[in-house]
C-alpha positions in Angstrom: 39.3 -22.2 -45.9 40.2 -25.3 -43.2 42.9 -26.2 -45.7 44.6 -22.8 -45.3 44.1 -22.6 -41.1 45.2 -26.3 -40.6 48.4 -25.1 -42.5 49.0 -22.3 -40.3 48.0 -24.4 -36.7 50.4 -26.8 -37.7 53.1 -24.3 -38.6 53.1 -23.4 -34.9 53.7 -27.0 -33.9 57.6 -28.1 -34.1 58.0 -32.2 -34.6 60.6 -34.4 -33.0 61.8 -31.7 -30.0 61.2 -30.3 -27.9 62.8 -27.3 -26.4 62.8 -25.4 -23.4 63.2 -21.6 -23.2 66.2 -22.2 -21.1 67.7 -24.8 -24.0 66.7 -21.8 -26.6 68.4 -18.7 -25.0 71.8 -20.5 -24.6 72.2 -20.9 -28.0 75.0 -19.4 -29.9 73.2 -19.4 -33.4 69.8 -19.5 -34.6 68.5 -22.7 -35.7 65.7 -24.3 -37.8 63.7 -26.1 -36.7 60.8 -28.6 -38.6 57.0 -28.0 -38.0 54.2 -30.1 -38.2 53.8 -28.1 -41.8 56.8 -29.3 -43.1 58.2 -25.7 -43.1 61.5 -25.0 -41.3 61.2 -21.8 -39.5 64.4 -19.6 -37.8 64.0 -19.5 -34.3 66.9 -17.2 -32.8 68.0 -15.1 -29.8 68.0 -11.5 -30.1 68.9 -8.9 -27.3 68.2 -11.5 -24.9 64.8 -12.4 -26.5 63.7 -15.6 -28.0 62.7 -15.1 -31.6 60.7 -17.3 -33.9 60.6 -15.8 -37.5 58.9 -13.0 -36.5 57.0 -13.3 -33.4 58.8 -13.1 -29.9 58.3 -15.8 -27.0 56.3 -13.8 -23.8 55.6 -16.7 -22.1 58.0 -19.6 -21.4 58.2 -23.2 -21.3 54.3 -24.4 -20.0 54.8 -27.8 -19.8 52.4 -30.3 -21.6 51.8 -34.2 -21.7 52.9 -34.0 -25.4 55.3 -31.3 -25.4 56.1 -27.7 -24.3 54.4 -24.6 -25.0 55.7 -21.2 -25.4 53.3 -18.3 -25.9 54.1 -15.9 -28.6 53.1 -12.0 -29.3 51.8 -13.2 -33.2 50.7 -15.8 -35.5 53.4 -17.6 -37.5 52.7 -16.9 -41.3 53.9 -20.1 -43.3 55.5 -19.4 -46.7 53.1 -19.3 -49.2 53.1 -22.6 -51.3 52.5 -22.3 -54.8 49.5 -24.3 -56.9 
């Protein structure tokens, strides 16, 4: 379904900021932050990891012309929407 995979591509992209993995490990709490979905996931730092819901950051801060990257060990899952 192209509905359901644009959903989850744009759950991975986060609107308005951009964040470097530097900026991300010296935060004191976890934060939300919007996605190109509309969702809001947690993205936290645990035992000196970068954590996004689920899925931990292995590869940090590739920069991009719109942006920065960071690679991730699994796909984001958005919630599930209802209708």
């Amino acid at each position: 379904n192209v509905e359901k995979r644009f959903r989850v591509l744009s759950y991975h992209v986060v609107v308005d900021r951009a964040l470097t993995a530097a900026q991300l490990q010296s935060m004191s709490s976890s934060i939300r932050l919007k996605t190109l979905a509309g969702d809001f996931p947690t993205v936290a730092v645990r035992n000196d990891q970068i954590k996004i819901s689920n899925a931990t950051v292995v590869a940090k801060t590739l920069q991009a012309s719109n942006g920065i990257i960071h690679t991730i060990d699994s796909i984001l899952m958005p919630p599930a929407t209802s209708g």
